[in-house]
C-alpha positions as CSV (number, residue, x, y, z in Angstrom):
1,X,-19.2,-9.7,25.2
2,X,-23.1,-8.7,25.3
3,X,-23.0,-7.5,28.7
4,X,-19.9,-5.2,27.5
5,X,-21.6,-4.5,24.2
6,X,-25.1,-3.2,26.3
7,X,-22.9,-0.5,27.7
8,X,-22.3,1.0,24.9
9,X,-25.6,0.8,23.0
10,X,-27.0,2.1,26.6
11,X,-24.8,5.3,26.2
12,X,-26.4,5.8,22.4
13,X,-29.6,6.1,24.0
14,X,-28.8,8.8,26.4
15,X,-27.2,10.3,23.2
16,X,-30.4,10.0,21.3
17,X,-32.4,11.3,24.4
18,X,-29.7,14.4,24.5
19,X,-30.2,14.9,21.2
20,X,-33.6,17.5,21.4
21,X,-32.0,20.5,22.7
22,X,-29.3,20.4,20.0
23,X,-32.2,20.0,17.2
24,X,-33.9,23.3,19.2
25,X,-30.7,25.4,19.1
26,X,-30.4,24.3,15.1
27,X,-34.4,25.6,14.8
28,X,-33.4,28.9,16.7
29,X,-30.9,29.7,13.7
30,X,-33.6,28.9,11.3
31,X,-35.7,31.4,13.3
32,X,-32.9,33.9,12.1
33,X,-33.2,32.9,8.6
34,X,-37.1,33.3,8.0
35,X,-36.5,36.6,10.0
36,X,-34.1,37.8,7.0
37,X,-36.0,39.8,4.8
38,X,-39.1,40.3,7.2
39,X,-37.6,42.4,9.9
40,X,-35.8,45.9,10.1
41,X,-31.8,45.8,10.7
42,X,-31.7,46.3,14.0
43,X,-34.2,43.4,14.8
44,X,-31.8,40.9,12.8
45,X,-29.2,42.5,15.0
46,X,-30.5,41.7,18.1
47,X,-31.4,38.5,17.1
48,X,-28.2,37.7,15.2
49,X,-26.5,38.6,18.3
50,X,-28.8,36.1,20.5
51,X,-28.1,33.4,18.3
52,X,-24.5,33.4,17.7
53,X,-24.1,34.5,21.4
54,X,-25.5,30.4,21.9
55,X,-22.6,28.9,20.2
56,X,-20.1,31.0,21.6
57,X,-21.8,29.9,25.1
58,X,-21.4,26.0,23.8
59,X,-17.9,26.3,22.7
60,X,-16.8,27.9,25.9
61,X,-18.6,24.4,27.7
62,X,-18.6,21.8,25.0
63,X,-15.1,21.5,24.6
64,X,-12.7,19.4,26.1
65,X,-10.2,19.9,28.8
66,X,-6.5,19.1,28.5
67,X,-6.7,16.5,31.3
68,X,-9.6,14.7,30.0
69,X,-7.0,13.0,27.5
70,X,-5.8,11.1,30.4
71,X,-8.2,8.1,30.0
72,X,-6.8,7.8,26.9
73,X,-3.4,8.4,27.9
74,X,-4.0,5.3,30.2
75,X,-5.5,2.9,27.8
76,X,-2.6,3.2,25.9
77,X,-0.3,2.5,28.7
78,X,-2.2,-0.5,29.5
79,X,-2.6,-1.9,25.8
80,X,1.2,-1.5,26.0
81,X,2.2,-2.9,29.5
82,X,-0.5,-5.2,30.3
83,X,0.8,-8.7,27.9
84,X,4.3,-7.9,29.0
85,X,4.1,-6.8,32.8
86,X,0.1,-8.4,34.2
87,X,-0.7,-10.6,31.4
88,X,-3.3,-12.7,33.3
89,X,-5.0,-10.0,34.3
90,X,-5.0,-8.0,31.1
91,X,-6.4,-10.9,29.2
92,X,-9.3,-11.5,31.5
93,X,-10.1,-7.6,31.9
94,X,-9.2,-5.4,29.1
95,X,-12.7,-5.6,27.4
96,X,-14.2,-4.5,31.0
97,X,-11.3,-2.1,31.4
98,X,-11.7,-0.5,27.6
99,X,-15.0,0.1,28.2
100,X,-14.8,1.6,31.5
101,X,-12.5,4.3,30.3
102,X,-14.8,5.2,27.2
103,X,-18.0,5.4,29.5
104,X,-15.9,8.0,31.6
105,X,-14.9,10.2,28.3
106,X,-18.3,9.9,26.8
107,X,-20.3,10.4,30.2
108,X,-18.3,13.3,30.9
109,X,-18.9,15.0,27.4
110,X,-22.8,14.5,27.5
111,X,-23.6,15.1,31.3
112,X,-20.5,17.9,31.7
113,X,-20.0,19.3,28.4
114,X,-23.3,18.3,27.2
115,X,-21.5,18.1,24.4
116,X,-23.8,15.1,21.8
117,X,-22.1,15.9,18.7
118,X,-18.9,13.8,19.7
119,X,-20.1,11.0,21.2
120,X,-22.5,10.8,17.7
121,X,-20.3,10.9,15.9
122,X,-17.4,8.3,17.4
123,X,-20.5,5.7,18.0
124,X,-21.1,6.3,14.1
125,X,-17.2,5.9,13.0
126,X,-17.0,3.0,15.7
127,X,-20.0,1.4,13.6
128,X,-18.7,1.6,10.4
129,X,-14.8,0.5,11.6
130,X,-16.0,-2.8,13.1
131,X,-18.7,-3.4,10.5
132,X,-16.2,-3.6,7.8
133,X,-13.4,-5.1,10.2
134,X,-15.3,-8.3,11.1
135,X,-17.2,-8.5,7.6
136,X,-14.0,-8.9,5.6
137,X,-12.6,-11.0,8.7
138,X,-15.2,-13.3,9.0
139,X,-15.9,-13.5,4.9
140,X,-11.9,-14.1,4.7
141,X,-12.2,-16.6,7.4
142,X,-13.9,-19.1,5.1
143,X,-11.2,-18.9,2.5
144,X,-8.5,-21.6,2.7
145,X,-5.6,-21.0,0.8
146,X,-2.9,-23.7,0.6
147,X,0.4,-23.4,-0.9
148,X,2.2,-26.3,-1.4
149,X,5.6,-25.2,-2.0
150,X,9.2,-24.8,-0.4
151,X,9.4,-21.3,1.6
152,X,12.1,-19.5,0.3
153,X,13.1,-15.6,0.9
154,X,12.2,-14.7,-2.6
155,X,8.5,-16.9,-2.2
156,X,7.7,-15.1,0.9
157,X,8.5,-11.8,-0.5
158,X,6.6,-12.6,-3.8
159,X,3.6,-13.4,-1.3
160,X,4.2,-9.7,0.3
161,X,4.0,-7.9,-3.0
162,X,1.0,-9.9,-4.1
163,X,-0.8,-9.1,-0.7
164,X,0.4,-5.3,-1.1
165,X,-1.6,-5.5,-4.0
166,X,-4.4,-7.5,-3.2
167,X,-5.1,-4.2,-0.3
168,X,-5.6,-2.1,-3.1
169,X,-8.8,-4.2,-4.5
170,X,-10.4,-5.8,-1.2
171,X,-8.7,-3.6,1.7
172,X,-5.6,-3.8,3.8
173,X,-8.2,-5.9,6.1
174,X,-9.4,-8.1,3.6
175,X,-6.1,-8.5,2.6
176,X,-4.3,-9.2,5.6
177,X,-7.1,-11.7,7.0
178,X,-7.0,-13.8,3.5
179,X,-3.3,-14.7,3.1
180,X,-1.7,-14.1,6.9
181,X,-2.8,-17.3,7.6
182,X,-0.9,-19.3,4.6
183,X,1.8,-17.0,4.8
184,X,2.2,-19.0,8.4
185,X,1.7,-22.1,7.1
186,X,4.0,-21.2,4.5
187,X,6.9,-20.4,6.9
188,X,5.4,-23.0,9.7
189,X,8.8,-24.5,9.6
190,X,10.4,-21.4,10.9
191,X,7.9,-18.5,11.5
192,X,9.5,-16.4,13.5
193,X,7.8,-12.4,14.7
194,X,9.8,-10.9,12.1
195,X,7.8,-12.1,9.3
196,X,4.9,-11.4,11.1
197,X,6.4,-7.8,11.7
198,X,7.2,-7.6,7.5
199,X,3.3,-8.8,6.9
200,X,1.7,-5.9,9.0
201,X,4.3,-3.5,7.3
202,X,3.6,-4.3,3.7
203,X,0.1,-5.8,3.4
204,X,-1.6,-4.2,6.2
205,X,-0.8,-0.7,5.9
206,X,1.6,0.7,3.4
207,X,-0.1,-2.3,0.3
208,X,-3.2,-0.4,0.6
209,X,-2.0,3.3,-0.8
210,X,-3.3,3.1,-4.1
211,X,-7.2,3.4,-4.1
212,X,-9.8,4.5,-1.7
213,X,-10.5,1.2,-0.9
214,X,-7.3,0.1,0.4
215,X,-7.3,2.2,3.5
216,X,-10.1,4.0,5.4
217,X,-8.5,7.6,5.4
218,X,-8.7,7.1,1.9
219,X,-11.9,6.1,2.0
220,X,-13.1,9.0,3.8
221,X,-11.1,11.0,1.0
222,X,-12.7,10.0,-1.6
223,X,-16.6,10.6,0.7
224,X,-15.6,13.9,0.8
225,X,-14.9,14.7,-2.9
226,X,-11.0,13.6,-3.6
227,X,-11.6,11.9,-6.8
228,X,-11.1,7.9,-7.0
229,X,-8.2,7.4,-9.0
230,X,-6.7,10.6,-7.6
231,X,-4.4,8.2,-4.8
232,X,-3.3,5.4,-7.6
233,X,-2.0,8.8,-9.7
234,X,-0.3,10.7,-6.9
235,X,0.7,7.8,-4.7
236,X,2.0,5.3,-7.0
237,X,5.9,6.6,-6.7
238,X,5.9,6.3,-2.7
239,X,4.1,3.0,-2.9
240,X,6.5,1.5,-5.1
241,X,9.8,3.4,-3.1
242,X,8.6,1.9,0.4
243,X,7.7,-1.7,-0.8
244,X,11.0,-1.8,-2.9
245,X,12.8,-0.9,0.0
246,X,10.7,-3.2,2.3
247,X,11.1,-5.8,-0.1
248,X,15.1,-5.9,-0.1
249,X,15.4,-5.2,3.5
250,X,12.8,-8.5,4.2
251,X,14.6,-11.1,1.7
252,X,18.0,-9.8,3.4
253,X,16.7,-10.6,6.8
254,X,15.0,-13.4,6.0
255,X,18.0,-15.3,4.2
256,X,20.3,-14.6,7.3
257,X,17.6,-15.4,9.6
258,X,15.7,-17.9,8.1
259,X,16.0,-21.4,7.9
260,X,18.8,-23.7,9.9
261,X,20.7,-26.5,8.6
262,X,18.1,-29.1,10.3
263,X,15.4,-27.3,8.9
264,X,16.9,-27.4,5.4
265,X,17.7,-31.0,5.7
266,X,14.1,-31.4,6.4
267,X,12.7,-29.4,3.5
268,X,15.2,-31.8,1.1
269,X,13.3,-34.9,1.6
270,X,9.9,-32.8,0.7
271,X,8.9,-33.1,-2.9
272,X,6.7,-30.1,-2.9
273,X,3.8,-29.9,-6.1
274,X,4.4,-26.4,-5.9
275,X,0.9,-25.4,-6.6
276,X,-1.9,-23.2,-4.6
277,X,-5.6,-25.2,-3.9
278,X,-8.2,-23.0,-2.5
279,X,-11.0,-24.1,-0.4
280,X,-14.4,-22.1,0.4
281,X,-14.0,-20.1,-2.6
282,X,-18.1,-19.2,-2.2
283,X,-16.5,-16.9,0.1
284,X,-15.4,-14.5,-2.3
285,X,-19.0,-13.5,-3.6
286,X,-19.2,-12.1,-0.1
287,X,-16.3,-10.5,-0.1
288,X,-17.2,-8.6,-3.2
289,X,-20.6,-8.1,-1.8
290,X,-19.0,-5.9,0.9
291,X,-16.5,-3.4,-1.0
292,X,-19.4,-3.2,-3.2
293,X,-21.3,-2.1,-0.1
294,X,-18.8,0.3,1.1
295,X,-19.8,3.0,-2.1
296,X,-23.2,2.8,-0.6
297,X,-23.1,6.3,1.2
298,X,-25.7,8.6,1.9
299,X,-23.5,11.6,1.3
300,X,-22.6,10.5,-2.0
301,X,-25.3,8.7,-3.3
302,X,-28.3,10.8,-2.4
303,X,-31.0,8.1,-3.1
304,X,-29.6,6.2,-0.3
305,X,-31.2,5.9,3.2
306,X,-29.9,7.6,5.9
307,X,-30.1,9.0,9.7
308,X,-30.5,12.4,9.8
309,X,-28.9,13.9,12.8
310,X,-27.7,17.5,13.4
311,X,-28.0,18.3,10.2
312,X,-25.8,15.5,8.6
313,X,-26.6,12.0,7.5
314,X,-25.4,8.5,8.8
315,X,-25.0,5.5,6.7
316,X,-27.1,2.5,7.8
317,X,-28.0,0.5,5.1
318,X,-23.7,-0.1,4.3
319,X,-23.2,-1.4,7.8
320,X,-26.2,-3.5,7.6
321,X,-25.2,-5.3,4.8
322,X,-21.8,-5.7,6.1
323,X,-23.0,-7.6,9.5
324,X,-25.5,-9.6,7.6
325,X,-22.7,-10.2,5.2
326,X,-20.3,-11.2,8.8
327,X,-23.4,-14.0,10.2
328,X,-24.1,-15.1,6.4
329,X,-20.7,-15.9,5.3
330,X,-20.2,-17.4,8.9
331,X,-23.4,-19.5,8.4
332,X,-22.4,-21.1,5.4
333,X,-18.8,-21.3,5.1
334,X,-17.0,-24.3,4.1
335,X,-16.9,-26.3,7.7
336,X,-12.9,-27.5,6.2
337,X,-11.8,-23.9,5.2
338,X,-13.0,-22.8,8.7
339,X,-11.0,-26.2,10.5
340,X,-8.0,-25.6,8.1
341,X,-7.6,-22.0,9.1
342,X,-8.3,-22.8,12.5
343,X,-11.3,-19.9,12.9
344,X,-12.5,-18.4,16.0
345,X,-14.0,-15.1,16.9
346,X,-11.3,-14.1,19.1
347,X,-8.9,-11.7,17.2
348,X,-11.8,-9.9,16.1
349,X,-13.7,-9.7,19.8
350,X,-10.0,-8.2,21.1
351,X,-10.0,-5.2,18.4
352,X,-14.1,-4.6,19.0
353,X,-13.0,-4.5,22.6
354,X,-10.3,-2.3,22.4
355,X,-11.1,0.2,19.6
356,X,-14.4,0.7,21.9
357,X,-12.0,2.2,24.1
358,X,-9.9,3.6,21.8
359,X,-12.9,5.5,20.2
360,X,-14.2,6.5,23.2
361,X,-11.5,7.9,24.7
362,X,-9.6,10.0,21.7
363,X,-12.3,12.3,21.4
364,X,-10.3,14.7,23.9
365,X,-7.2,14.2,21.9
366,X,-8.1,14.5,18.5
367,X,-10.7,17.8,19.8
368,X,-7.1,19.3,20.7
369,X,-5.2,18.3,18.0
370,X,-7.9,19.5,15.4
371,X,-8.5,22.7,17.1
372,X,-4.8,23.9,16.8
373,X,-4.9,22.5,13.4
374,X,-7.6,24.8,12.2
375,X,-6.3,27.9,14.3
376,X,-4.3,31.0,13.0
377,X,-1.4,29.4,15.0
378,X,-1.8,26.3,14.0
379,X,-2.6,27.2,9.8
380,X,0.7,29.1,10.1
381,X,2.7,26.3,10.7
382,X,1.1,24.2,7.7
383,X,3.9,22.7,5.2
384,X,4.5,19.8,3.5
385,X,6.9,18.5,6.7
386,X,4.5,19.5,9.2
387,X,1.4,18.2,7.4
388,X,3.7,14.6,6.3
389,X,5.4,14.3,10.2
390,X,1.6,15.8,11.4
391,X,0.0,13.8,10.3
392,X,1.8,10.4,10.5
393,X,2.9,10.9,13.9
394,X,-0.3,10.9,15.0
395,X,-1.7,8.5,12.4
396,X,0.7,5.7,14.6
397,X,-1.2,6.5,17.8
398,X,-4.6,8.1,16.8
399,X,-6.7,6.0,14.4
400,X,-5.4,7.4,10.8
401,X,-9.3,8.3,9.6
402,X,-10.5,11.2,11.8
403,X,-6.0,12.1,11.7
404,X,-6.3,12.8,8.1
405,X,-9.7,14.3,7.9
406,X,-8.3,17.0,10.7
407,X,-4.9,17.8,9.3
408,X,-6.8,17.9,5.5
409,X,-9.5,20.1,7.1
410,X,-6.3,22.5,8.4
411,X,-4.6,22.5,5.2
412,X,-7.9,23.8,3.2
413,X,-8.7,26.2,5.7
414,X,-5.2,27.8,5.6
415,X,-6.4,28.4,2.1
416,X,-9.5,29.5,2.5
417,X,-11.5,26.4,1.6
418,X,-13.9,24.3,3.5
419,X,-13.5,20.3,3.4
420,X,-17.5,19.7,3.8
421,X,-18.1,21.3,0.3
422,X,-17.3,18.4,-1.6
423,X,-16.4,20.8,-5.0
424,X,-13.7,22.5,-3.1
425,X,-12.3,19.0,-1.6
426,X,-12.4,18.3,-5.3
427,X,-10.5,21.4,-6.3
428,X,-8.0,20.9,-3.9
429,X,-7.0,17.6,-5.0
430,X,-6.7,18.6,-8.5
431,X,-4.4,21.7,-7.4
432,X,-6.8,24.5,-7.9
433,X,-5.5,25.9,-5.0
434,X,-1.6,27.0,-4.8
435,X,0.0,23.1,-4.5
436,X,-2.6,21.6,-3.1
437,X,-2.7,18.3,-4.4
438,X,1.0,18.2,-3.2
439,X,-0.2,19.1,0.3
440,X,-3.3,16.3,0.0
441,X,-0.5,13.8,-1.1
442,X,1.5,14.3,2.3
443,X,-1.7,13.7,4.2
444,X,-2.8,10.8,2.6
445,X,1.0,9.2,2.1
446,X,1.4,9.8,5.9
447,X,-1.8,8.7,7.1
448,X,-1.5,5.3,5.6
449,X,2.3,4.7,6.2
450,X,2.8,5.6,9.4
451,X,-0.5,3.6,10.0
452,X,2.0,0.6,10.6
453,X,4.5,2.1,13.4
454,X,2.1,0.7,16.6
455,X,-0.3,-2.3,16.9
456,X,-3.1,0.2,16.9
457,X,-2.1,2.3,14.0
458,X,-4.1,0.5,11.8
459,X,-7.4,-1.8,12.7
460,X,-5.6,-5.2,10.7
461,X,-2.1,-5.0,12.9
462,X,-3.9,-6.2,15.8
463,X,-5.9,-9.0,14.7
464,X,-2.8,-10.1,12.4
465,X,-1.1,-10.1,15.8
466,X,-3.6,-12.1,17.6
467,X,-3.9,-14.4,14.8
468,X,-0.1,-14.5,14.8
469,X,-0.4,-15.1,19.0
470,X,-2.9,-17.7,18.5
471,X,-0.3,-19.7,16.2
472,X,2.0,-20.0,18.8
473,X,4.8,-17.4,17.7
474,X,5.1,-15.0,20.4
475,X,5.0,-11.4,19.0
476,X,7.0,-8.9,20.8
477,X,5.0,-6.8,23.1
478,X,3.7,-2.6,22.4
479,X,7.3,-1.1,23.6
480,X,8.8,-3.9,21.7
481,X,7.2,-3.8,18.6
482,X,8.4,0.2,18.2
483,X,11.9,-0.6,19.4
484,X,12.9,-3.0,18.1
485,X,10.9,-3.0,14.4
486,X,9.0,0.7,13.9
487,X,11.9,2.6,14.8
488,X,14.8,1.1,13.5
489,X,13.5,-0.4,9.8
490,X,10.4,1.8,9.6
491,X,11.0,4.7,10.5
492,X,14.5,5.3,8.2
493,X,12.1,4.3,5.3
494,X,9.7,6.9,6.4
495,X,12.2,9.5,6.7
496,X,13.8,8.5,3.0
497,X,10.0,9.0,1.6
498,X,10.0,12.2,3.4
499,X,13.2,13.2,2.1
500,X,12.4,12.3,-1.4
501,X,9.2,13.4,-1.7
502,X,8.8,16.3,0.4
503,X,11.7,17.6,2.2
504,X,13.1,19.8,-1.0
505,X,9.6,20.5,-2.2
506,X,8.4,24.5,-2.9
């Protein structure tokens, strides 16, 4: 995993070593600004017309071409055929094989496009993805929660609800790596990929619609200005409408599906205490060490420290304390919470591997996506259906985070706002602009929902899946999962949220 891992920390120094003649062009337009003022009109001209002349110049060679999505286009494929079609050879090579296709993306955008600014900034939302992702996985890790009691439809969907909830407060992450493993051992009877299927549903995607915390578009929301209790007050109706739904459709399946006659006999001569013993509960300290952590951004919080790099700031300290959060709580975790949950490193070594590639090689797509977005074309077309379908659509393939920021940074423009002024993000959420919060809701609704129709919607579907894999129940594979689950229970509930919500509104 080093040798894989040097790669990529290899490619942030050529980014770093790139970086100069992007911090020259930046000093060239503050040429133009101490020139204001000092110098007759038709020197600023000139000048004016050298300077914006070099941007024009960039954006005709910094920008991606349509092909380049290809890599990414493969990946995909791969992540999708690979288990089901060359599952040897996946599991041995998909780290070298994720990797490989980001080098080729981000190679091509420094040395071809020379084009840093990407590649910054996909290292930096890599960073802080698998920072929280294996803080809250390894933190959770040392939790052991036992539930001795009969599984039923109705416990496992009381267990569902409670972890939808639980997303809100410690993240659909935190969430899903703290109770998927007793929800297993509380079905170990007669787990089955269904439940599994239910879990990634309701606890690690659509659960965590209520604060900032719960999801990380949300949480890049709020960074930019959407006020914190802005999603529990517009989001609350669709949260409880999809989990009721979910809810009723998972005890119905469930109570056909569920137990057999020899299993029932079995459960009979079980005298169950009924009650819930946790072990390792040090472990929570760190887990409230880290959402802590999360407010800890630069952007917001001004005494922070922070990179400074073409002319915005990095967090550092945040993801800092979040790995020395990961190797602490490791360190010192209860040695029988760890055995009784049956810890390893690997689901989270198979989501660092493949959101490497995943990050590395959307850059392309999402370039595209958010350049129509922003266009006249593109603004023209903004509504509440293209901005909810938009949005989610590509929320299920594209990571959800940079998804919403690009459709949200669409919908302002189209009303002449700009999302990196955090007042006017502000204004728009609280509908200073002509139903703007309604438009905000779509986004955020969407991004988080559809977050659960793939595997790689959402970073917790694929470690719950691996955890799930490791437990011996075989999960179906990428093709499989959207057939036979996304498509045919989630996607009706999408569409009645949609309908509801949306389809009538203005």
């Amino acid at each position: 995993m080093k040798n894989y891992l040097a790669s990529w920390f290899l490619l942030l120094g050529c980014v770093l070593l790139l970086s100069t003649p992007l911090q020259a062009q930046s000093a060239s337009a503050a040429d133009l600004t101490v020139l204001t003022g000092q110098q007759d009109i038709q020197q600023l001209d000139e000048v004016s017309s050298e300077v914006v002349a070099e941007p024009e110049h960039e954006a005709a060679h910094g920008h991606a071409p349509g092909w380049l999505v290809i890599p990414f286009v493969a990946l995909l494929l791969m992540i999708a055929t690979g288990p089901l079609f060359y599952e040897h050879f996946w599991h041995h090579n998909y780290p070298k094989i994720a990797v490989s296709l980001a080098i080729i993306v981000v190679l091509y955008y420094l040395f071809v496009l020379h084009n840093v600014h990407n590649p910054v900034h996909a290292l930096a939302e890599y960073v802080q993805f698998i920072a929280l992702l294996a803080s809250l996985f390894i933190a959770s890790g040392g939790i052991l929660i036992e539930v001795d009691k009969k599984s039923t439809p109705l416990a496992n969907v009381i267990l569902l609800i409670i972890g939808a909830l639980i997303s809100n407060l410690i993240g659909t992450t935190g969430a899903s790596m703290l109770l998927i493993r007793p929800f297993i051992r509380l079905n170990n009877n007669n787990i089955q990929p269904y439940h599994i299927i239910f879990f990634i549903f309701m606890v690690s995607n659509v659960g965590g619609s209520l604060t900032p915390i719960g999801d990380p578009p949300l949480f890049l929301g709020f960074l930019k200005g959407v006020p914190f209790f802005w999603t529990l007050e517009h989001n609350w109706p669709a949260w409880i409408l999809a989990l009721t739904i979910l809810s009723i459709l998972f005890y119905l399946v469930d109570r056909k599906m569920g137990k057999g006659a020899t299993v029932q006999e079995l459960d009979q001569e079980i005298r169950y205490s009924n009650k819930i013993t946790l072990t390792g509960t040090r472990n929570f300290l760190w887990l409230l060490l880290i959402i802590i952590s999360v407010f800890l951004d630069p952007n917001v919080l001004e005494w922070v420290p922070a990179i400074h790099y073409d002319g915005q700031k990095f967090s550092f300290i945040r993801e800092t304390i979040m790995f020395a959060v990961a190797y602490l709580s490791f360190r010192f975790a209860d040695k029988k919470a760890l055995a009784g949950n049956e810890f390893n490193f690997e689901p989270i070594r198979e989501v660092a591997f493949i959101f490497i590639g995943i990050f590395g090689t959307m850059m392309p797509a999402l370039e595209l996506v958010g350049t129509f977005a922003q266009s006249e074309e593109g603004a023209a077309m903004i509504t509440y259906n293209t901005l909810y379908w938009g949005t989610g659509l590509l929320s299920g393939f594209l990571d959800n985070a940079p998804t919403y920021l690009n459709f949200l940074a669409a919908a302002m423009a189209s009303q002449g706002a700009d999302i990196n002024v955090i007042q006017q993000v502000k204004d728009f959420a609280l509908d200073n602009y002509l139903d703007s919060s309604f438009e905000l809701m779509a986004i955020s609704i969407a991004s988080v929902f559809f977050g659960a129709m793939t595997y790689i919607g959402n970073g917790p579907n694929f470690m719950v899946k691996s955890i799930a894999e490791q437990s011996g129940i075989k999960m179906p594979s990428f093709f499989g999962y959207i057939l036979r689950y996304s498509i045919p229970i989630l996607l009706p509930i999408l569409f009645i949220t949609w309908l509801v919500f949306f389809a009538f509104a203005g």
